[in-house]
Each structure stands twice: as structure tokens, then as C-alpha cells.
MMTF fields as JSON, N, C-alpha, C and O atoms, coordinates in Angstrom:
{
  "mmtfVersion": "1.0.0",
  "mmtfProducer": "UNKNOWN",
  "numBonds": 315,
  "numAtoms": 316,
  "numGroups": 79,
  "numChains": 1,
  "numModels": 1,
  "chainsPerModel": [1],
  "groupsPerChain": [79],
  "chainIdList": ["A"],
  "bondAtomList": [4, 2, 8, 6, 12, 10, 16, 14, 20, 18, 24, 22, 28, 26, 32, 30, 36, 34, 40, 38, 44, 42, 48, 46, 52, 50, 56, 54, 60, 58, 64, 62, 68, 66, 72, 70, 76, 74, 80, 78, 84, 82, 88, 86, 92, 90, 96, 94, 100, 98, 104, 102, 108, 106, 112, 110, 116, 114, 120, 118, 124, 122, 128, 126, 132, 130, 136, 134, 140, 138, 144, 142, 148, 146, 152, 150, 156, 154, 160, 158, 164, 162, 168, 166, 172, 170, 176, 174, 180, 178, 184, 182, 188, 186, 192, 190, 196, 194, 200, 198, 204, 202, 208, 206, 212, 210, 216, 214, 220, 218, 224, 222, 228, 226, 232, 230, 236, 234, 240, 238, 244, 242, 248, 246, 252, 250, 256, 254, 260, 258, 264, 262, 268, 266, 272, 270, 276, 274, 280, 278, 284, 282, 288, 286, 292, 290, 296, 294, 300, 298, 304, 302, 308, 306, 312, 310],
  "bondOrderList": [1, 1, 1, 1, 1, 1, 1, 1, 1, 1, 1, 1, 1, 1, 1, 1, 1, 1, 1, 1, 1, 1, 1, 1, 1, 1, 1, 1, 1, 1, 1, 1, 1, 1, 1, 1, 1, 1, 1, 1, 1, 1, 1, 1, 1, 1, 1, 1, 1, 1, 1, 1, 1, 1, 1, 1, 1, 1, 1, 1, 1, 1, 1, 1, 1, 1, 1, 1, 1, 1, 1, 1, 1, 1, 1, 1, 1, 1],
  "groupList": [{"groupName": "UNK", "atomNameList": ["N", "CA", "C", "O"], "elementList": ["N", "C", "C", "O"], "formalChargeList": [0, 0, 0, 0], "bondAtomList": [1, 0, 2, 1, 3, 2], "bondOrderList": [1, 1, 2], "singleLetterCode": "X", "chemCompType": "L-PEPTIDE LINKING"}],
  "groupTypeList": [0, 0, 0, 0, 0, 0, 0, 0, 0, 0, 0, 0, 0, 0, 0, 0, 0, 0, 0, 0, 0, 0, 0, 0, 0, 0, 0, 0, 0, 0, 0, 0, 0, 0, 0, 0, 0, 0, 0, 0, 0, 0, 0, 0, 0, 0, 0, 0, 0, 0, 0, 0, 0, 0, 0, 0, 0, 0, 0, 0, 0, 0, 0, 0, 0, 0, 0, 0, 0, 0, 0, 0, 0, 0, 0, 0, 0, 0, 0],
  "groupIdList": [1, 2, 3, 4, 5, 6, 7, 8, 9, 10, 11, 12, 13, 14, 15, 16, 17, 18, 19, 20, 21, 22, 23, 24, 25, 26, 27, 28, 29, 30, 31, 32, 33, 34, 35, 36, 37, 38, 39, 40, 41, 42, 43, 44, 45, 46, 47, 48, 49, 50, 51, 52, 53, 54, 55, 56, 57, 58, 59, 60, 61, 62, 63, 64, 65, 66, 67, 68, 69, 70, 71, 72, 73, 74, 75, 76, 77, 78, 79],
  "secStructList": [7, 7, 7, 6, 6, 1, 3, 3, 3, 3, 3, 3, 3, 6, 6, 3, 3, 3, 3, 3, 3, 7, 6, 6, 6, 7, 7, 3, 3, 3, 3, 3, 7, 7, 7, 2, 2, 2, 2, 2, 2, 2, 2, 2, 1, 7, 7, 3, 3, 3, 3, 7, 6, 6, 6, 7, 7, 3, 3, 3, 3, 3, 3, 3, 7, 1, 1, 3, 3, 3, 3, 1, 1, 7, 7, 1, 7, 7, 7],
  "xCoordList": [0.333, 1.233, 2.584, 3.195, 3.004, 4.514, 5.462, 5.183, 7.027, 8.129, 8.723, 8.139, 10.075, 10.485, 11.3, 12.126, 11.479, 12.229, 11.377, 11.826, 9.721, 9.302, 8.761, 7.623, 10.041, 10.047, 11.023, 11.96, 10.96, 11.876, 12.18, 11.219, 13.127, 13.08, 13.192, 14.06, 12.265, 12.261, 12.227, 11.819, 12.825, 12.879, 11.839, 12.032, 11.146, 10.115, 10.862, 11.552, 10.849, 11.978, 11.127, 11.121, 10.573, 10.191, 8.648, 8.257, 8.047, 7.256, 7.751, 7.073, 9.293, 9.34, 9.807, 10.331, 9.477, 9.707, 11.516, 11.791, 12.305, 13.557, 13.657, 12.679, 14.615, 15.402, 17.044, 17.835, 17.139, 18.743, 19.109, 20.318, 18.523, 19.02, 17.805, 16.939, 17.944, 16.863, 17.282, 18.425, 15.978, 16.118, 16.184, 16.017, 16.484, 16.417, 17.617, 18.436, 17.737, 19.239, 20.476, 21.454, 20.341, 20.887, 21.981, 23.18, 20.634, 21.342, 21.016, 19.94, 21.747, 21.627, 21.123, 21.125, 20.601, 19.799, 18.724, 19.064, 17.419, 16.731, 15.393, 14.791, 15.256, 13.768, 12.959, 13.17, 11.737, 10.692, 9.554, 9.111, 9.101, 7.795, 6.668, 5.696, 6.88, 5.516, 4.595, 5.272, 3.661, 2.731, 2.174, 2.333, 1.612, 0.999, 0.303, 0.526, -1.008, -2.668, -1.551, -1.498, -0.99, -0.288, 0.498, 0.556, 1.324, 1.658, 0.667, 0.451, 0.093, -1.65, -2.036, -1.743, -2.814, -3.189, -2.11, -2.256, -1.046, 0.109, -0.1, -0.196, -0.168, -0.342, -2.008, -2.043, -2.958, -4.223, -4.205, -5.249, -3.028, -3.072, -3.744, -4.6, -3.743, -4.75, -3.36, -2.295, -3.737, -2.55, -1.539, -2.212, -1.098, 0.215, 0.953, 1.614, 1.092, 2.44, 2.992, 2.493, 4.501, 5.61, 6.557, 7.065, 6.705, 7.262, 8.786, 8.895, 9.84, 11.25, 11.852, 12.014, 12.339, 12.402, 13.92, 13.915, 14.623, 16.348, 16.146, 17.03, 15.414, 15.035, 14.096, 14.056, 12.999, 11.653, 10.995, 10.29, 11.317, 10.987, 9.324, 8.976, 8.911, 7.562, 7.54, 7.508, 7.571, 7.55, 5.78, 5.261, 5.051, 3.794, 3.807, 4.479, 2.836, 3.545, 2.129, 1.257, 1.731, 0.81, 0.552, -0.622, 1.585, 1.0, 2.43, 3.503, 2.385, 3.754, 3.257, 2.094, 4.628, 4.532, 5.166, 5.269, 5.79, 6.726, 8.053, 8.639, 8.607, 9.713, 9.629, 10.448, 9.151, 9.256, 8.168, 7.071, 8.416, 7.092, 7.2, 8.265, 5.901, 5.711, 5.015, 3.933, 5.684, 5.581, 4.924, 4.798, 4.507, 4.099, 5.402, 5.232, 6.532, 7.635, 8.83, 9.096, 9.514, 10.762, 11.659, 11.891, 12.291, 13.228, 14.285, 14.692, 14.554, 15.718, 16.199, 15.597, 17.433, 17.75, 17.349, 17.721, 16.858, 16.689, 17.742, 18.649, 18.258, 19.408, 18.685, 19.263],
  "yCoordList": [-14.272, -13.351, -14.013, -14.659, -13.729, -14.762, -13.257, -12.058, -14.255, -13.354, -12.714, -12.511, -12.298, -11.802, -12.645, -12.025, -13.617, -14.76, -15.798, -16.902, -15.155, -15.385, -13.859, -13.539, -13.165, -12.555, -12.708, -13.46, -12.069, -12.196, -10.88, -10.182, -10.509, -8.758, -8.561, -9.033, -7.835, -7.91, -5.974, -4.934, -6.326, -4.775, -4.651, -5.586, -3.835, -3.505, -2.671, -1.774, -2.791, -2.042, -2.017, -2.962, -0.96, -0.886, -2.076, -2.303, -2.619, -3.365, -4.681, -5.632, -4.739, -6.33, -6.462, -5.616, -7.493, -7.906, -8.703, -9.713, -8.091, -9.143, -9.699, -9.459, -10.321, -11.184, -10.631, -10.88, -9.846, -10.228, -11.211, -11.297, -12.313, -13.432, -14.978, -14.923, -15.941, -16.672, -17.462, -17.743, -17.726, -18.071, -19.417, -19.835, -20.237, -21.775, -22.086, -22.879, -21.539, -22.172, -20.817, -21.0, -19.438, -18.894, -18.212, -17.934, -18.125, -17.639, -16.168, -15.867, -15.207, -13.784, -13.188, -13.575, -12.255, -11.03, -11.84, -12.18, -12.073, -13.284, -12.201, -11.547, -12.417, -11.886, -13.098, -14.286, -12.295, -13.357, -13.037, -11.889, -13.879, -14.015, -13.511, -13.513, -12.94, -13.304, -11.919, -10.947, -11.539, -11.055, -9.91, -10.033, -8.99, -7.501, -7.977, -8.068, -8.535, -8.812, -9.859, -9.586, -10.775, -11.535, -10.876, -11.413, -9.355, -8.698, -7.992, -7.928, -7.44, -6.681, -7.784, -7.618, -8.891, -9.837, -9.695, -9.404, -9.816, -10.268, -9.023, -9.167, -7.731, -6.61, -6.564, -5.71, -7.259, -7.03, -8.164, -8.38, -8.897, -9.818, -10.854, -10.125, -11.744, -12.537, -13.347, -12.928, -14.885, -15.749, -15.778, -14.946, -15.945, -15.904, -16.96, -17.183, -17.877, -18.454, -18.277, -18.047, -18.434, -17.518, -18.731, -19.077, -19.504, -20.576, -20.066, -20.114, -19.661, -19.363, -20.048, -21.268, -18.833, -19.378, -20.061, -21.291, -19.682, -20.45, -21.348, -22.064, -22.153, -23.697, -24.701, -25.865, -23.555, -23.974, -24.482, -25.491, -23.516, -24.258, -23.228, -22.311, -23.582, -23.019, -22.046, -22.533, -20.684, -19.286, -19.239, -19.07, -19.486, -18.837, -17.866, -17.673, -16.382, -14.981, -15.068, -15.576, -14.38, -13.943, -12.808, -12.441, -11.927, -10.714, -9.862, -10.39, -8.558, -8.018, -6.899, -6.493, -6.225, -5.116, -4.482, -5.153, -3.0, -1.713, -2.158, -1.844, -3.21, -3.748, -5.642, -6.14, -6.366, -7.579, -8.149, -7.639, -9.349, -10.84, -11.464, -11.926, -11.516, -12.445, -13.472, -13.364, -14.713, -16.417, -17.034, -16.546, -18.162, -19.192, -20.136, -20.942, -20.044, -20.557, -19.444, -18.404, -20.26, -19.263, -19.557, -20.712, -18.364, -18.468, -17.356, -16.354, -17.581, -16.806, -17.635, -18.287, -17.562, -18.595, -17.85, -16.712, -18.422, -18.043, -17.67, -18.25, -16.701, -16.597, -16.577, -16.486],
  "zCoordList": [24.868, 24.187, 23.991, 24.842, 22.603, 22.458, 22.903, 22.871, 23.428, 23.524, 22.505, 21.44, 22.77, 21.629, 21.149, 20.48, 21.14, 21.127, 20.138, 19.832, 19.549, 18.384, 17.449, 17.108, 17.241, 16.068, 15.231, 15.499, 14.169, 13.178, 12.661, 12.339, 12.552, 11.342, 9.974, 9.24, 9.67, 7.896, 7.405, 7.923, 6.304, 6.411, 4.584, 3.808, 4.261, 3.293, 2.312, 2.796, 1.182, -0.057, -1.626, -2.414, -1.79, -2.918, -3.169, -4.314, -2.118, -2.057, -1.929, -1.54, -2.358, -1.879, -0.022, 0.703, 0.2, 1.687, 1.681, 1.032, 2.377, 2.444, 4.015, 4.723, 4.521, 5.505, 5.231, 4.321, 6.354, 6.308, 6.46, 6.245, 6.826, 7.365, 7.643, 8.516, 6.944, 6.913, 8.429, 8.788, 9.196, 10.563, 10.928, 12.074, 9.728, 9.352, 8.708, 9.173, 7.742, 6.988, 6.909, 6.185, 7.722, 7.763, 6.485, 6.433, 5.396, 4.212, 4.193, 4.708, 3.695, 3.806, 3.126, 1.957, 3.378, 2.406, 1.337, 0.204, 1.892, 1.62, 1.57, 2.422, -0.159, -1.08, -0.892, -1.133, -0.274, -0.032, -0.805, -0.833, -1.372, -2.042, -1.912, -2.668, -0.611, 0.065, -0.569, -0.235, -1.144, -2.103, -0.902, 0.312, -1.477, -0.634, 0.034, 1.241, -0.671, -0.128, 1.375, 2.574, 0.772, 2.4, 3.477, 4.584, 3.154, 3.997, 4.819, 6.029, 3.68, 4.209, 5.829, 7.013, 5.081, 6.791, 7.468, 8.656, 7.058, 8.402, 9.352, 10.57, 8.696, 9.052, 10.093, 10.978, 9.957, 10.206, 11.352, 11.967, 11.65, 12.866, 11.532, 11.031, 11.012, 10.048, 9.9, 9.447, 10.515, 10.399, 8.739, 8.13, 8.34, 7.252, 7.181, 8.195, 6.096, 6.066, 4.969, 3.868, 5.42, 4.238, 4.506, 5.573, 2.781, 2.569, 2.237, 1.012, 2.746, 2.645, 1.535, 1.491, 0.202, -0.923, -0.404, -0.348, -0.196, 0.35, 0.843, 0.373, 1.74, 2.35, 2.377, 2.775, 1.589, 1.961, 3.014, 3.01, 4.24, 5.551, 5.607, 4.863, 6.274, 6.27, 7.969, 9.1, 7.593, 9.071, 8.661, 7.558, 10.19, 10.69, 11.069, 12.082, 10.262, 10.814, 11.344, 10.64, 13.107, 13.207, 13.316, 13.258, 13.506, 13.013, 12.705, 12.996, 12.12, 11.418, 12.044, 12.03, 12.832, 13.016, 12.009, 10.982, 11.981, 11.517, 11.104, 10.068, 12.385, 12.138, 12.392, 11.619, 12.934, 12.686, 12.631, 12.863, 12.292, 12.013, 13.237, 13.647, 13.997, 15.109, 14.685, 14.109, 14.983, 14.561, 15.664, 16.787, 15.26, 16.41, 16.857, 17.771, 16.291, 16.92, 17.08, 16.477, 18.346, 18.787, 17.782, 17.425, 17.201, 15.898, 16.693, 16.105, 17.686, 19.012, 19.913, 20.765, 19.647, 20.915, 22.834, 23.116, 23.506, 24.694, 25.129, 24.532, 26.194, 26.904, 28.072, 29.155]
}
């Protein structure tokens, strides 16, 4: 089981998916590409990757809850 220290929060608007905040190059209010049928798996636990149009860094979602994307990497700094 990953911490919380690999999620991310995304909030759902009219069907598109945003980022307040990209977790790589830290650009704001960030429309992502990422298509239904790919929210759908993220949603079904069904691995996901979502190529970040602001950096193009590549987020592994393994599964999306209500409120965030759980990744295979920590995108939180530990305290």
C-alpha cells in the first residue's frame, strides 16, 4: 500500500480533469488531457499514465479516488 506522500489532487469540471498545480514543474491550474475511457481505469484501479501537458513528465496513476490520483512515485515531500 503506497502513503500519502504518493497522491496527487485533481479536481473534475465539466468532464475535463485539472491540477491546481503540476507536481514536476509546478505550473498552476493545469488541463490535462487525460481522456474519460483513461479516467474510467484510473477509477477501476487499471494502471494509467498521464503525460503532463506543461512538462511532459510522465505521472503513473494507479488508481483515482473522489479526490486524488495515487502514483507509483512520492510526488510529497516527506516530513
Amino acid at each position: 500500500m503506497y502513503s500519502f506522500d504518493h497522491t496527487w489532487p485533481y479536481e473534475k469540471v465539466m468532464g475535463d480533469i485539472y491540477l491546481h498545480q503540476c507536481p514536476y514543474c509546478c505550473e498552476e491550474n493545469v488541463l490535462t488531457g487525460m481522456k474519460e475511457r483513461d479516467f474510467e481505469k484510473a477509477k477501476e484501479e487499471i494502471k494509467t499514465i498521464l503525460i503532463m501537458p506543461c512538462c511532459h513528465q510522465k505521472m503513473t496513476i494507479i488508481k483515482a479516488d473522489d479526490d486524488y490520483f495515487w502514483t507509483t512515485e512520492a510526488l510529497r515531500a516527506a516530513k
